[in-house]
C-alpha positions as CSV (number, residue, x, y, z in Angstrom):
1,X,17.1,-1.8,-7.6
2,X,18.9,-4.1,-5.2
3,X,16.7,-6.7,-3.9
4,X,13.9,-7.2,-1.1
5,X,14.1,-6.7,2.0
6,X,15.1,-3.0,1.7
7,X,15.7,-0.7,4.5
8,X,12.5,0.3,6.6
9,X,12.4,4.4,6.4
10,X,11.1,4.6,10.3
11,X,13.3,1.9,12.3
12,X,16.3,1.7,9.8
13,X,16.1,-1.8,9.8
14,X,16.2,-4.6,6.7
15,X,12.7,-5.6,6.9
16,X,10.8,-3.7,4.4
17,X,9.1,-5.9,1.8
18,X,6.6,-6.5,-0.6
19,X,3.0,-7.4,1.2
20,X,-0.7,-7.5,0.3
21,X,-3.3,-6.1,2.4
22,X,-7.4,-5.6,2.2
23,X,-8.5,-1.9,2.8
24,X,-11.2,0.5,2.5
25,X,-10.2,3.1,0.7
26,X,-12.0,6.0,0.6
27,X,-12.7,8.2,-2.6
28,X,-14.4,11.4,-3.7
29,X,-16.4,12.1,-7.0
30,X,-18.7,14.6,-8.1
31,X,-18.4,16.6,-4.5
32,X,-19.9,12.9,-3.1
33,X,-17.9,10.2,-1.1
34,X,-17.7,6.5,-1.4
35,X,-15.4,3.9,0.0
36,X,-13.9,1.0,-1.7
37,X,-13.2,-2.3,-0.4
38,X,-9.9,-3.7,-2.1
39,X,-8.5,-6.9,-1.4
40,X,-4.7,-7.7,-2.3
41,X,-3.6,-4.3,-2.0
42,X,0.1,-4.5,-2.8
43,X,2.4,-2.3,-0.5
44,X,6.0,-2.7,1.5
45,X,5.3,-3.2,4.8
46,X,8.2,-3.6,7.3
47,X,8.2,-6.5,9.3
48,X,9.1,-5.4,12.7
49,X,7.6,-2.0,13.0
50,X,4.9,-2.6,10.6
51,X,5.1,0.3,9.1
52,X,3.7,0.7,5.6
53,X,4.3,2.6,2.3
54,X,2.4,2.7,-0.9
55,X,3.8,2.0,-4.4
56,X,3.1,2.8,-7.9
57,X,1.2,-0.8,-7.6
58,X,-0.8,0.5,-4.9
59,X,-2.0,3.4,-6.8
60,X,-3.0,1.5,-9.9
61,X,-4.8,-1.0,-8.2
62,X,-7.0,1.5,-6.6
63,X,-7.2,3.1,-9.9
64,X,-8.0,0.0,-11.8
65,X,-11.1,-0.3,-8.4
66,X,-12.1,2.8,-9.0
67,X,-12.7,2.7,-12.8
């Protein structure tokens, strides 16, 4: 994988990199919901539109939370 910043999939432009956010992220079990509060989410995040994906990261962390 070449490396950081990467194309942004909504502006086009070379700004998409590796960030850490804090979100609630909400989650159902057993038909009942809850909300988690994560800190140092990891995600790319594009610097000039702001746009943001999840990664593999992402999911395990709120796995790893969730467990």
């Amino acid at each position: 994988m070449k490396p950081y910043p990467h194309k942004c999939p909504k502006c086009r432009e070379a700004s998409f990199s590796p960030a850490t956010v804090s979100r609630s992220v909400p989650y159902r079990y057993d038909g009942k919901d809850h909300s988690f509060d994560i800190d140092d989410l990891p995600i790319l995040k594009c610097g000039l539109c702001q746009y943001e994906a999840e990664t593999n990261d992402t999911e395990d962390r709120v796995l790893a939370v969730v467990r």
